[in-house]
C-alpha positions in Angstrom: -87.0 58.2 103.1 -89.8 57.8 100.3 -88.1 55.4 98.3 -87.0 53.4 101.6 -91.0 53.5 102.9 -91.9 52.2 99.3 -89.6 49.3 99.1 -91.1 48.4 103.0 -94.0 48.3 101.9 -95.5 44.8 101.2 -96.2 43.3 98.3 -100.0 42.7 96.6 -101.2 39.5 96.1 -102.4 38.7 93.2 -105.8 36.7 93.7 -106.6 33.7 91.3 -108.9 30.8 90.7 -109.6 28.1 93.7 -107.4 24.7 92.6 -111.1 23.5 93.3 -112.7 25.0 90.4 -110.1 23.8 88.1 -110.8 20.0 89.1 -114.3 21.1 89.3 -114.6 22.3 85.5 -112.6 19.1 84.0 -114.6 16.4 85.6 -117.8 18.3 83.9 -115.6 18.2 80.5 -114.8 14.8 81.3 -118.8 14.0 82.3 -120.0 15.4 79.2 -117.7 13.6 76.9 -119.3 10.0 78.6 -122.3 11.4 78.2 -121.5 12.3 74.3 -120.7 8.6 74.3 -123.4 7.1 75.3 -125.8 9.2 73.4 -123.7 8.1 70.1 -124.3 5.2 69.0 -122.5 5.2 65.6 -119.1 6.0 68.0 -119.6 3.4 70.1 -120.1 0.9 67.0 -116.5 2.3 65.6 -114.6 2.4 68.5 -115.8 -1.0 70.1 -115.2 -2.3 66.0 -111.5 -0.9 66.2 -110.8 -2.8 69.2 -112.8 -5.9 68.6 -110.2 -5.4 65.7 -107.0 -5.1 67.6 -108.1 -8.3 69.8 -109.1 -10.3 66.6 -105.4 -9.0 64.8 -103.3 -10.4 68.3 -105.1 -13.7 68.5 -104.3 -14.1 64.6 -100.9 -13.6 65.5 -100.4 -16.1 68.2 -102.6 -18.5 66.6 -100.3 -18.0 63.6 -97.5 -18.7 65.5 -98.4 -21.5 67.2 -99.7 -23.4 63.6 -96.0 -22.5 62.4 -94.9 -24.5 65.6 -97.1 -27.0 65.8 -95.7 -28.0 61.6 -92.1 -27.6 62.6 -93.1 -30.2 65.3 -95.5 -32.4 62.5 -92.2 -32.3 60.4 -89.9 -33.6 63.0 -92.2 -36.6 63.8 -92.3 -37.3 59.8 -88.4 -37.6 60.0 -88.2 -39.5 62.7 -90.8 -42.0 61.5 -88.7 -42.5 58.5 -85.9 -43.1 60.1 -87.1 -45.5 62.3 -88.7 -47.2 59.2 -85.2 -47.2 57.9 -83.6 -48.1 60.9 -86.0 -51.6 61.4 -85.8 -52.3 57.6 -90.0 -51.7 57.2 -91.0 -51.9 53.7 -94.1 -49.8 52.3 -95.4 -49.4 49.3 -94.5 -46.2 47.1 -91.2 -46.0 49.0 -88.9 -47.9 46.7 -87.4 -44.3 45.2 -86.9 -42.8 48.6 -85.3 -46.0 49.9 -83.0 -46.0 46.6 -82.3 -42.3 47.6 -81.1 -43.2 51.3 -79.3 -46.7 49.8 -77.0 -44.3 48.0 -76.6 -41.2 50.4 -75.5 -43.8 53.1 -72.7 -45.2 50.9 -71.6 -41.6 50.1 -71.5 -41.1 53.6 -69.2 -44.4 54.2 -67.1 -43.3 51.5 -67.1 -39.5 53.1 -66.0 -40.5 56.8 -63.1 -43.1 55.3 -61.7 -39.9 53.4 -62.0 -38.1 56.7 -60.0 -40.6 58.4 -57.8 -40.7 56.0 -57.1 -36.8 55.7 -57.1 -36.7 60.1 -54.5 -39.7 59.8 -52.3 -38.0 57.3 -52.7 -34.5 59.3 -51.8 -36.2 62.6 -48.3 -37.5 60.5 -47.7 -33.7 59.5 -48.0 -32.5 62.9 -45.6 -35.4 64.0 -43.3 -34.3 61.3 -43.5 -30.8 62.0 -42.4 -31.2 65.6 -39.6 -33.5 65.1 -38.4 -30.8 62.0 -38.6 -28.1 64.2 -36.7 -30.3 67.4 -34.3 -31.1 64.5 -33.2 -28.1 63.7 -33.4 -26.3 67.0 -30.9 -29.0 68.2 -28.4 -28.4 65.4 -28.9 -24.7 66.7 -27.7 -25.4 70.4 -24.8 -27.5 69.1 -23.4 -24.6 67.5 -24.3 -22.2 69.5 -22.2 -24.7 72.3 -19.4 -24.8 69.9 -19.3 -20.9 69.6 -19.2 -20.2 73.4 -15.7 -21.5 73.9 -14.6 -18.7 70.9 -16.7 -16.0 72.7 -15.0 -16.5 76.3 -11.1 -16.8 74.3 -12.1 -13.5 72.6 -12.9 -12.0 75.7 -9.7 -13.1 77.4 -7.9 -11.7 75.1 -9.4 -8.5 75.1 -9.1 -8.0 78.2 -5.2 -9.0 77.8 -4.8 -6.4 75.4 -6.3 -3.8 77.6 -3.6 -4.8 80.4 -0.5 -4.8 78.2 -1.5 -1.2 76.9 -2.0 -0.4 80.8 1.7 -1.2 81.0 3.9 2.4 81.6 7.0 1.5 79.6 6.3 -0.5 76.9 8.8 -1.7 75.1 9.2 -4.2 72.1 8.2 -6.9 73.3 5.0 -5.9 75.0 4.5 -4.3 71.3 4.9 -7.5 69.8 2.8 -9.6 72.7 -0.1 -6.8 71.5 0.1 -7.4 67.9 -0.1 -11.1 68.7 -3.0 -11.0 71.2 -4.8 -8.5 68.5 -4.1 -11.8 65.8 -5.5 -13.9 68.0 -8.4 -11.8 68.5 -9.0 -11.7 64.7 -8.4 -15.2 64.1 -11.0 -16.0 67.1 -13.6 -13.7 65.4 -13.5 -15.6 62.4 -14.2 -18.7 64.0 -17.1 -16.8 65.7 -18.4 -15.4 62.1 -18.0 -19.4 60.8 -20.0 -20.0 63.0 -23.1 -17.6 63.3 -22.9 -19.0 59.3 -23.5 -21.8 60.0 -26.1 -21.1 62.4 -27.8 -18.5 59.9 -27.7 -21.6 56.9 -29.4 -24.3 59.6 -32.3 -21.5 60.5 -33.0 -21.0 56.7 -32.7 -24.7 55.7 -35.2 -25.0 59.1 -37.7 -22.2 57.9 -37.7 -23.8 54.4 -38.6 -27.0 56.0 -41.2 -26.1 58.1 -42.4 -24.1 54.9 -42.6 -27.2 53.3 -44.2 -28.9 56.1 -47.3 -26.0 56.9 -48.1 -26.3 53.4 -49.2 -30.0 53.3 -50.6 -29.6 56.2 -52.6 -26.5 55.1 -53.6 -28.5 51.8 -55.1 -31.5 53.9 -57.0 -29.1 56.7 -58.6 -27.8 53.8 -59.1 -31.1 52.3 -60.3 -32.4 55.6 -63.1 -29.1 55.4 -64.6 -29.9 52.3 -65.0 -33.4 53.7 -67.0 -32.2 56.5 -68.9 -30.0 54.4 -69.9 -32.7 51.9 -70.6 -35.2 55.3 -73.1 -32.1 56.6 -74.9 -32.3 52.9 -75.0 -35.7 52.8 -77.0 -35.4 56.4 -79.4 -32.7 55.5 -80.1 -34.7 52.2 -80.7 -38.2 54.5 -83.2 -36.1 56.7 -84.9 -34.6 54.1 -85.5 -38.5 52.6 -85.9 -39.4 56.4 -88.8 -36.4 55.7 -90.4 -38.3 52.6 -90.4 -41.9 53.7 -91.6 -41.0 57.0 -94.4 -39.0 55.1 -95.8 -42.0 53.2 -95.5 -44.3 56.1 -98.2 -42.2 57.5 -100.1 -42.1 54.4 -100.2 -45.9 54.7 -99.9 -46.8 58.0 -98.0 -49.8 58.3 -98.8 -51.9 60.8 -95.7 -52.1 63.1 -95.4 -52.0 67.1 -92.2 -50.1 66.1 -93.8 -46.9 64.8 -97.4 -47.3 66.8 -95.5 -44.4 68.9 -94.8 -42.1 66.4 -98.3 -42.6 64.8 -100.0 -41.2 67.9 -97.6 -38.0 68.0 -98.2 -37.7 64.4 -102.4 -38.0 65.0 -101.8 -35.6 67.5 -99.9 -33.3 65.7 -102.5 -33.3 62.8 -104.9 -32.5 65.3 -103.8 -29.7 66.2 -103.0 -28.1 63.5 -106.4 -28.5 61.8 -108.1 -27.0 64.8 -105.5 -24.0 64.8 -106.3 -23.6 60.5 -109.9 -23.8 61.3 -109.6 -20.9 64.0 -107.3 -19.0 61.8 -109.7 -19.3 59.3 -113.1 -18.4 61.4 -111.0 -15.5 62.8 -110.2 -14.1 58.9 -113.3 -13.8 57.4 -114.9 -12.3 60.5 
């Protein structure tokens, strides 16, 4: 009864701090660490230093970024003045090497895309080849295998002769002797069958060895065809890069020509640009 009266009874709360006080207590921590602030000078200094720093570090970045743009775009306009230059026939002073350059790059390039043709022309012929080989051969396939089916329904026949003369109760001589010649004629007909699947067997190899023949040529003059592209795709890069240069002394000496008056504004524009971005970049650095 004792132990029941004890379990019964209830339970003492334990009393703690008010949820008020706790809120209370860190908004005087937090009040006293402003007021440390503002009474420290020095740690205002730093800490408005470091993020002046941060803010100068992520402008630097996107001015950066934008200067690396704003070239890639100068550059373009360069290549495309030169080729327009090119492309109208201007003259300019200085440019005779460059001009020389493209002269010859532009004849390799003639040269390149005939042997291009030349290698497509010859791979279009392989593949024409290779198709009538393989139709060849398959042909010379069905024939036989039409030949052979004639063979293959007598053998059956004649098997299934045999099985009904064995079926026969009595047999007697002659049945014996109609067995022995249904079993030669059996034999014989499966060596007209095994002539043939020969055959057959010799005009698959003689068409693998064809189309052997065949896939190599055509794998020689793919690859052929590859390098021709690849020298093609030089040739290009090496024509914009001269495209790069000519264009670069046409702005140095400003021909006069309605044709490029376009491209001289971008290019003004362009140059613009970047020397303001270069001059903030710099201001921005030695701060």
């Amino acid at each position: 009864m004792e132990l029941i009266a004890f379990q019964a009874a209830p339970s003492i709360q334990r009393e703690g701090l008010p949820y008020w006080i706790f809120w209370f207590m860190l908004l005087i921590i937090m009040l006293l660490f402003v007021f440390i602030f503002l009474r420290d000078k020095h740690l205002r200094m730093r800490i408005s230093t470091f993020l002046a720093g941060a803010r100068r570090r992520s402008i630097l970045i996107r001015l950066r970024y934008q200067l690396k743009k704003e070239k890639h775009k100068q550059a373009e306009f360069f290549r495309k003045l030169g080729e327009k230059a090119w492309g109208e026939d201007i003259h300019v002073p200085g440019s005779d090497a460059v001009r020389g350059h493209l002269k010859e790059l532009f004849e390799k390039r003639d040269a390149s895309q005939l042997e291009w043709k030349s290698a497509f022309a010859e791979l279009e012929k392989l593949h024409k080849r290779l198709e009538e080989t393989i139709d060849h051969f398959q042909k010379k396939v069905e024939e036989q295998i039409a030949l052979k089916k004639p063979h293959d329904e007598l053998l059956k026949r004649k098997k299934d002769e045999e099985k009904a003369l064995k079926k026969v109760p009595e047999k007697d001589r002659a049945i014996e002797r109609e067995i022995e010649e249904v079993r030669a004629e059996q034999e014989d007909t499966r060596e007209h069958i095994q002539e043939i699947d020969d055959a057959i067997k010799e005009i698959e190899a003689e068409g693998r060895s064809k189309r052997h023949d065949i896939e190599k040529e055509i794998h020689y003059w793919e690859k052929k065809k590859g390098k021709i592209q690849d020298k093609i795709k030089e040739n290009e890069a090496q024509q914009q890069e001269h495209y790069y240069s000519l264009g670069w002394v046409l702005q140095e000496q400003r021909v006069n020509s309605p044709a490029l008056a376009e491209l001289y504004l971008e290019i003004d524009g362009a140059n613009h640009r970047i020397a303001t971005l270069e001059r903030r970049i710099e201001t921005l650095s030695g701060a």
